[in-house]
C-alpha positions in Angstrom: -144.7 -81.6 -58.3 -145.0 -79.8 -62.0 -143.7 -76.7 -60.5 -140.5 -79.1 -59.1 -140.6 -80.7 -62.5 -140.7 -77.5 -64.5 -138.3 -75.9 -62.8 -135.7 -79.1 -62.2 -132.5 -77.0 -63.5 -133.2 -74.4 -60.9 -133.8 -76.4 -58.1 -130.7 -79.2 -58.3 -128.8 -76.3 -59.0 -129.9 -74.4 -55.7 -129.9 -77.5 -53.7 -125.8 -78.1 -54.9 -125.1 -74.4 -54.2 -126.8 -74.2 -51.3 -126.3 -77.6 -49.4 -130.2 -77.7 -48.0 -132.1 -80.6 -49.4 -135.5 -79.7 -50.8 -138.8 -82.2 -49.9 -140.7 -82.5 -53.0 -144.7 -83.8 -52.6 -146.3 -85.9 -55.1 -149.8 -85.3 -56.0 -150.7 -88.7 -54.5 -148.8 -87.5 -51.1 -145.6 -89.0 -51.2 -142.9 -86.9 -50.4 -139.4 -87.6 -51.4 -136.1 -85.7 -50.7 -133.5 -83.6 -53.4 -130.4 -83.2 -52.4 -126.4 -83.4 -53.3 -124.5 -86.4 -53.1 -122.0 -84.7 -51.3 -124.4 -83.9 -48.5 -126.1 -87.5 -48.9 -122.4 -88.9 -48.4 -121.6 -86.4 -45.2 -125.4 -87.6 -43.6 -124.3 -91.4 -44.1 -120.6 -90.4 -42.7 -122.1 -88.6 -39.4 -124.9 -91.5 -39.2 -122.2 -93.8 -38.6 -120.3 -92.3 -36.1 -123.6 -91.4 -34.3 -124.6 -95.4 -34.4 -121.2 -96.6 -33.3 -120.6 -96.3 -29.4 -116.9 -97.1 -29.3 -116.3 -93.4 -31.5 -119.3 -91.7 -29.7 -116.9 -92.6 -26.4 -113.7 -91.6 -27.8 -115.2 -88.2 -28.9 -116.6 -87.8 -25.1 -113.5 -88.1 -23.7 -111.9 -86.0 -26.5 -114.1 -82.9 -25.5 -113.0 -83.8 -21.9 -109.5 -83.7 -22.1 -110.0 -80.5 -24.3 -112.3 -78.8 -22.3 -109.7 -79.5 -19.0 -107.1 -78.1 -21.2 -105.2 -81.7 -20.4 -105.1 -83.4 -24.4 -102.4 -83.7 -26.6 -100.5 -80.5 -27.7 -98.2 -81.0 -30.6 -94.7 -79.2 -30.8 -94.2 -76.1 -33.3 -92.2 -78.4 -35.5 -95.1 -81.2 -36.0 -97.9 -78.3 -36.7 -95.4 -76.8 -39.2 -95.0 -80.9 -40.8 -99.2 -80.8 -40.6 -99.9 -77.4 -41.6 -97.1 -77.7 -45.2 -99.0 -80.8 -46.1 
């Protein structure tokens, strides 16, 4: 903990830069987590999806249609509309 403490600057700066969380332990034991709250936001964002059935589905039969080659294709004209956004 005093060398996390010492070195604070160094270590929030690492963990923004880097995107890996770093587990700090306190003398007593406890551990506790650093990290961005970028990442923090995408871990609640992919937690959600994960929890909710109805999107865990849709993504199923997403990677099914994909893999058979049989999912939506959109014309030249609309990836050109997406792709100028």
């Amino acid at each position: 903990m005093n060398q996390f403490r010492d070195n604070l600057k160094t270590y929030v700066e690492q963990t923004i830069n880097e995107h890996e969380p770093i587990k700090v332990t306190r003398r007593a034991g406890e551990d506790f987590i650093v990290m961005s709250a970028e990442d923090w936001e995408r871990e609640q964002e992919t937690l959600y999806v994960l929890q909710s059935s109805n999107l865990m589905q849709q993504i199923a039969e997403s990677t099914g249609t994909h893999g058979s080659s049989k999912g939506y294709k959109p014309t030249q004209e609309q990836l050109d509309e997406i792709t100028s956004l």
